[in-house]
Structures are given as C-alpha cells and as structure tokens.
C-alpha positions in Angstrom: 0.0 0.0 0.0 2.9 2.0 0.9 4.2 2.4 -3.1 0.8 2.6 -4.3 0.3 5.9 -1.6 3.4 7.2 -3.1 2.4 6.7 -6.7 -0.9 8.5 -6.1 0.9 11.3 -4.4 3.0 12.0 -7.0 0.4 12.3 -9.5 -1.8 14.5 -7.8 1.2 16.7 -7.1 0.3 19.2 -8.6 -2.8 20.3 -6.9 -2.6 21.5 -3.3 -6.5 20.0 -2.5 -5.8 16.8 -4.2 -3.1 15.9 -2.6 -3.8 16.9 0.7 -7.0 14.8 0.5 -4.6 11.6 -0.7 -2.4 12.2 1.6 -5.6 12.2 4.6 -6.0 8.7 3.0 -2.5 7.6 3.0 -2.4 8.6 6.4 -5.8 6.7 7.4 -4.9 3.6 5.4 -1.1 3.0 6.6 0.3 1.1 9.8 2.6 3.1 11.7 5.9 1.9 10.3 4.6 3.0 6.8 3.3 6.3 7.8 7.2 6.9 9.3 8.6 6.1 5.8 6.3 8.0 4.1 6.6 10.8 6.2 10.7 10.8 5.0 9.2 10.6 2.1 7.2 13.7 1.3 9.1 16.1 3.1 11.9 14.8 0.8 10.1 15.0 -2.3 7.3 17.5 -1.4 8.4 19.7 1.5 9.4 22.7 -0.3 5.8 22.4 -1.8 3.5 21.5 0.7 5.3 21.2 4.2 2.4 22.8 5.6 0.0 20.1 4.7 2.5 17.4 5.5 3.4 18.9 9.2 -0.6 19.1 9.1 -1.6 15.5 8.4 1.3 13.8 10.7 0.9 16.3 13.4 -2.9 14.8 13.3 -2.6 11.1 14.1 0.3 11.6 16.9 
C-alpha cells in the first residue's frame, strides 16, 4: 500500500486539495511503520511544496 500511496501522491502533485485529500488517506490507510517512511518521504520529495499540509496530516494522528 505504501508504493501505491506514493504513486498517487506523486500524480496528484500538482494540486494543493488533491493531494492533501490523498495524503488524509494515505495517512488513514497505513500502519505506523509506513506512515514513518512515508513521512521521510514527502518532506523529501514535497516539502518545499507543501510542508504545511504534510506537518498538518502527521501532526494529526500523533
């Protein structure tokens, strides 16, 4: 589920509702050791975009 998160992520990249609603999925969907990679994972490739939304989303389920 992990890659397939990542995939969708990276298509809906490039609108801010779309992939904050994906990533509310993601984050809904993973176990906890997923969630922790992806995490890494969008601030690496998304950060400068959306860190907002990211901090957002993770600061939600902890």
């Amino acid at each position: 589920m992990l890659e397939y998160f990542k995939t969708i992520l990276s298509k809906v990249s490039f609108d801010k509702r779309l992939f904050e609603k994906e990533l509310r999925k993601a984050v809904k969907s993973l176990i906890s050791d997923e969630l922790e990679e992806l995490k890494k994972w969008c601030y690496t490739k998304f950060g400068h975009m959306y860190g907002p939304i990211i901090d957002k989303q993770f600061v939600l389920i902890r």
